[in-house]
N, C-alpha and C positions, 0 to 999 in steps of 0.2 A: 696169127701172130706167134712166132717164135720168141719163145724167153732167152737169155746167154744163161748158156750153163754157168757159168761167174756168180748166180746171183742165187742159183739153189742151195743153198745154204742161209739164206738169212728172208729169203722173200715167205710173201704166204704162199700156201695151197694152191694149186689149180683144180681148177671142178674134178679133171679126172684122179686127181689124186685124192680125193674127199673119203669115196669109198673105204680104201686104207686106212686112212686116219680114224674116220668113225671105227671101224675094227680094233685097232690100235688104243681107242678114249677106253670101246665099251670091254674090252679085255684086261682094262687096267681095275684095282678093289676099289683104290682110293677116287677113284674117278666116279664110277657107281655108287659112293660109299655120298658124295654130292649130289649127285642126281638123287637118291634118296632123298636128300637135306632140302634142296630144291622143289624136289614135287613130291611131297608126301602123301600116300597111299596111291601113287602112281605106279602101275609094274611099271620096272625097268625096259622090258620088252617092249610096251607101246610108248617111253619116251625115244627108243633104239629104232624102234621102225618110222618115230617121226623124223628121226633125224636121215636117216636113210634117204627120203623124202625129198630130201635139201639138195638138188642140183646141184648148187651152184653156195660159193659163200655170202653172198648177198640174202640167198634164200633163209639159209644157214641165222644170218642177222635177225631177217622181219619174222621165222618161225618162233626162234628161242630167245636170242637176246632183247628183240625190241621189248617182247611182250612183258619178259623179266623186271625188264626197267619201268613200264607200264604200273606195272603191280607194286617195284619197288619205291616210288615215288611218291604211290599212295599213303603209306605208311610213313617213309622217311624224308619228306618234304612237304614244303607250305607252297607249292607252284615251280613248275619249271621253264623257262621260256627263252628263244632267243632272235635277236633284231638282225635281221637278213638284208635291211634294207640298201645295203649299201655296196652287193655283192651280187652275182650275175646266179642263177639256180642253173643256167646253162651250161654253165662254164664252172673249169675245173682249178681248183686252187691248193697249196700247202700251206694249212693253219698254223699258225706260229701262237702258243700260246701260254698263258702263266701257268703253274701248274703246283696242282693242292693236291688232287687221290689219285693217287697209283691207277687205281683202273678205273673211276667212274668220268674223269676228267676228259678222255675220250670218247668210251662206252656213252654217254651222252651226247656228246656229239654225233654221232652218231645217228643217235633218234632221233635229234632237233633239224638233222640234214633231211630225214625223211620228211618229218612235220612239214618244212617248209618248201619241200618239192624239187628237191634234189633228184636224180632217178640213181642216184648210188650215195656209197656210203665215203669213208675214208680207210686207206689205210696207214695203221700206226705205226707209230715207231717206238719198239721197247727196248728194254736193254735187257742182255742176258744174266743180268747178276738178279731177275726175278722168275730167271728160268732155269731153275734147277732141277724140277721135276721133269722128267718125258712128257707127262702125260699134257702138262701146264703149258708144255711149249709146242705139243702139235694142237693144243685146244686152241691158242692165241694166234696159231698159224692158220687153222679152216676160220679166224673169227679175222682174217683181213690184218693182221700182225707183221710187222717183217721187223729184225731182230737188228739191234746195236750191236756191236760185239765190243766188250769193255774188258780191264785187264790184260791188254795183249802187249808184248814186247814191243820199243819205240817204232821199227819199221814194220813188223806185221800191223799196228796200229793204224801205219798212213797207208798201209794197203785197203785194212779193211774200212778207215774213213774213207778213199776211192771207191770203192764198193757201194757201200752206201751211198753214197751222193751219186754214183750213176744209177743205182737204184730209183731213188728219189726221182731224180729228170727221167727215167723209163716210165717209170710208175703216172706220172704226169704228162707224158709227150705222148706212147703207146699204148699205156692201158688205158687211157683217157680217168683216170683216179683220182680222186683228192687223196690228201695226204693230210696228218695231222704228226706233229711234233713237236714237244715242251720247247719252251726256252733258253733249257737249261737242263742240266745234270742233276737228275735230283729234286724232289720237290723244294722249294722255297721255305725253310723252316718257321721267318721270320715273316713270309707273305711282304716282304721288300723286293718284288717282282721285277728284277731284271736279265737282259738278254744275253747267253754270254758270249760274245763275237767268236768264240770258237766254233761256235752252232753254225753258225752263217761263213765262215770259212770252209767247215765243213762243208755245206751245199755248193760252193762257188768252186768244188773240185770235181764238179758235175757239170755235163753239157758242154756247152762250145763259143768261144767265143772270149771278150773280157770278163774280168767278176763280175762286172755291173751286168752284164748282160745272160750270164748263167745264173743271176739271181733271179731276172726278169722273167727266166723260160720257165721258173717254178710256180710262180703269180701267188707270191707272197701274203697272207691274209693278217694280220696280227689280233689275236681272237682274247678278248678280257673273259675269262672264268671269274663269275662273284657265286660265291656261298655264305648263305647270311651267317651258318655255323659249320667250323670246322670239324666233324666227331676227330679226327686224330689229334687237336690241336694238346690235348694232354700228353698224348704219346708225343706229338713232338718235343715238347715240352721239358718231357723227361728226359729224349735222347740230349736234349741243348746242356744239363745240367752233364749226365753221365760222360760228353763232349770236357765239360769245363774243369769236370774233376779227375778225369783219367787220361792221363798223353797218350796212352795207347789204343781207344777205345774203340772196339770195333762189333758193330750189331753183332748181335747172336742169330743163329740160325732161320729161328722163327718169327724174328720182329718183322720181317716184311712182312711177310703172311699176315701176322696179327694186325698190321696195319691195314693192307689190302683189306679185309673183314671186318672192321673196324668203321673205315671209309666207306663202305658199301654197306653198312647196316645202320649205321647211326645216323642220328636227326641233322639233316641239314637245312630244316628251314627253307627260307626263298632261296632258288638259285636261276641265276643271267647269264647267259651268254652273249656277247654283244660282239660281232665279223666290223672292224675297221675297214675302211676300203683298201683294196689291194695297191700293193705300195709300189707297181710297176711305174708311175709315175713320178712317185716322188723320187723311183733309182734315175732316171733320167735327169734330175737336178743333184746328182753327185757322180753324175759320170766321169767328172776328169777330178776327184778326189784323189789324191795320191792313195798306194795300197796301202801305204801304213796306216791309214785315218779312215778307211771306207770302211771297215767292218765296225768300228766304234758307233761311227756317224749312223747307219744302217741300224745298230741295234740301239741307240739313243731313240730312235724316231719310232720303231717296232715299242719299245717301254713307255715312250708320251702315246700312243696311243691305247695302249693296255691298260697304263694308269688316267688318262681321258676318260676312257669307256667303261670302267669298272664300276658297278653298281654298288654305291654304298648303304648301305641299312646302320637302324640306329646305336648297334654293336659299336660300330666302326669308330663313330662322334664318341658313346658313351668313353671307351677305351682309352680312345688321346685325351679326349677331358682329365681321365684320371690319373694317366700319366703326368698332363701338364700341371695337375693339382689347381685347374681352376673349370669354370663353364663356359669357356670363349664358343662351345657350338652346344651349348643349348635347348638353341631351338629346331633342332634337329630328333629331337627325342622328348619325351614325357617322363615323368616322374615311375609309371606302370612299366616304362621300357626298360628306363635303369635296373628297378625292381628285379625287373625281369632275366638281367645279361647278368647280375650280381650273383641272382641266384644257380644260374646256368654256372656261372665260373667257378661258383665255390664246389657245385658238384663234381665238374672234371676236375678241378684241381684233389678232388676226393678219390679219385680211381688210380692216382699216379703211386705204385709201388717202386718206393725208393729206398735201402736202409736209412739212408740220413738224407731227407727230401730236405731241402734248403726254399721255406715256402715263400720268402719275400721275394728270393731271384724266378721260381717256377711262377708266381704269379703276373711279375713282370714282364717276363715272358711269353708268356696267355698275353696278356694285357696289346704289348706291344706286336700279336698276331695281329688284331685284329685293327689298332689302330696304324698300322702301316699301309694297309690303302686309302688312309683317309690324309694320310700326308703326305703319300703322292699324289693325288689328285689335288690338294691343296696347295701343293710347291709348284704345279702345272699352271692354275691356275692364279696365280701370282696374289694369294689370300695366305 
């Protein structure tokens, strides 16, 4: 199979270029400086020659990353698991899904694709405004990565959205690949998990044919991520406030990172994954949709299923209780639950470094993370 040179710039690695890369990781301090952090009393030399090891980036995957996640789960979760049942193990699909951590929201998928008998992984789609390191953006690239390109001038933009999306239907048609892709730009601060029809425009400038039918060739998955606990939910938190009080406010440097690290080491509790069935069917009952209403209609149905399948825990009930200032769900949770999420909030509400934190709006805000999937699924469901 022949790649289009078009796409060496944004795709992953290929096996033969692995070799480089690994030279390129293990040449870099700060890259070492990780692997130290990661495998402690490990020489550097026999994690270098395991990687060497790794043919191929899949290998690459079930060597280092699976196991990572293995170990990390242990520690930083109450159960991981996800329901396959309504999706082919044969067959190859682009997850379209909500999206909370930077990197585990993938990186778990991932695992859960192997768990349940996938014979590959996905590749992701990241954006380059969390690639500013070298070393960050050939690691993401031997780890099955191929890169958004964001900030670019209006027509270099729709080129590089062409790119991408013939990417996307390559990566799916030839490489025979799954694919995984948030919903959106951005994690969801508010966890009010919607799909933004740009996403889906974007894929529909890929492949051949009408929209309805460039969407079909990707075999669209819409995939609910549930985390019983957010760890960034403080940090988001913070940013909503430093959002509301500065017009010009723009992350520092290091907030992604501290987020990425954050999200990847903090208690998450139970976490669900739940694959909707693929929506090739339902595009078929909006094939003569005018184009103006087909990418709304398209991401309406991808969000009723998100918020359908989304697993709720008793965070979720506790949260809008409190919001609504009454017990209309109740019986969803225990007196030890409350106890429990009360005490959780007041902690991260304890970690947030703000000069002048504004605790009744940061609380609110916590509050209303976590009960925002319990009000779409209840708007869904006509309760």
């Amino acid at each position: 199979m022949t790649i289009p040179e078009a796409f060496d710039s944004i795709r992953p690695f290929e096996p033969e270029e692995l070799p480089q890369a690994y030279d390129r990781l293990l040449a870099d301090k700060q890259f070492v400086e990780v692997l130290s952090f990661l495998y402690p009393g490990v020489p550097v030399e026999a994690v270098a020659a395991k990687m060497r090891q790794c043919r191929t980036n899949l290998e690459f995957q079930k060597t280092f990353c699976y196991t990572f996640l293995e170990q990390l789960l242990l520690k930083a979760a109450k159960g991981c698991d996800m329901d396959t049942s309504q999706v082919d193990v044969e067959k190859r699909y682009t997850f379209v899904s909500n999206h909370r951590d930077i990197v585990l929201d993938s990186a778990l998928l991932d695992k859960l694709l192997i768990d349940a008998g996938f014979t590959t992984t996905c590749e992701i789609a990241i954006g380059d405004n969390l690639l500013s390191l070298p070393w960050v953006r050939d690691l993401v690239r031997v780890n099955k990565a191929f890169i958004v390109e964001r900030s670019l001038p209006p027509r270099q933009m729709l080129l590089a959205s062409k790119r991408l999306a013939d990417y996307m239907h390559f990566a799916i048609a030839q490489k025979n690949e799954n694919v995984w892709i948030a919903q959106r730009e951005g994690r969801a601060k508010d966890s009010d998990d919607r799909t933004q029809p740009a996403i889906l425009k974007m894929m529909a400038m890929g492949g051949e044919g009408t929209p309805v039918e460039r969407l079909k060739q990707l075999h669209i998955v819409p995939l609910a991520i549930s985390y019983e606990y957010d760890p960034c939910d403080f940090l988001k938190a913070k940013e909503l406030q430093q959002r509301r009080d500065t017009a010009d406010f723009h992350k520092a440097p290091g907030d992604d990172v501290r987020s990425m690290q954050t999200g990847i080491l903090g208690y998450k509790g139970r976490i669900h994954y739940h694959c909707a069935p693929c929506i090739d069917e339902f595009l078929d009952t909006v094939a003569d949709t005018p184009k103006s209403e087909l990418f709304d209609k398209v991401a309406a149905h991808i969000d009723s299923e998100i918020h359908r399948n989304y697993r709720l825990f008793p965070a979720n009930f506790i949260a809008l209780d409190m919001l609504q200032g009454d017990n209309a769900h109740a019986g969803k949770y225990t007196k030890e639950d409350k106890e429990t999420f009360l005490g959780y909030l007041e902690g991260q509400l304890a970690k947030i470094d703000l000069e002048n934190p504004d605790g009744d709006f940061l609380r609110e805000r916590m509050l209303t993370m976590y009960a925002n999937p319990a009000r779409n699924q209840l708007l869904l469901s006509g309760k």
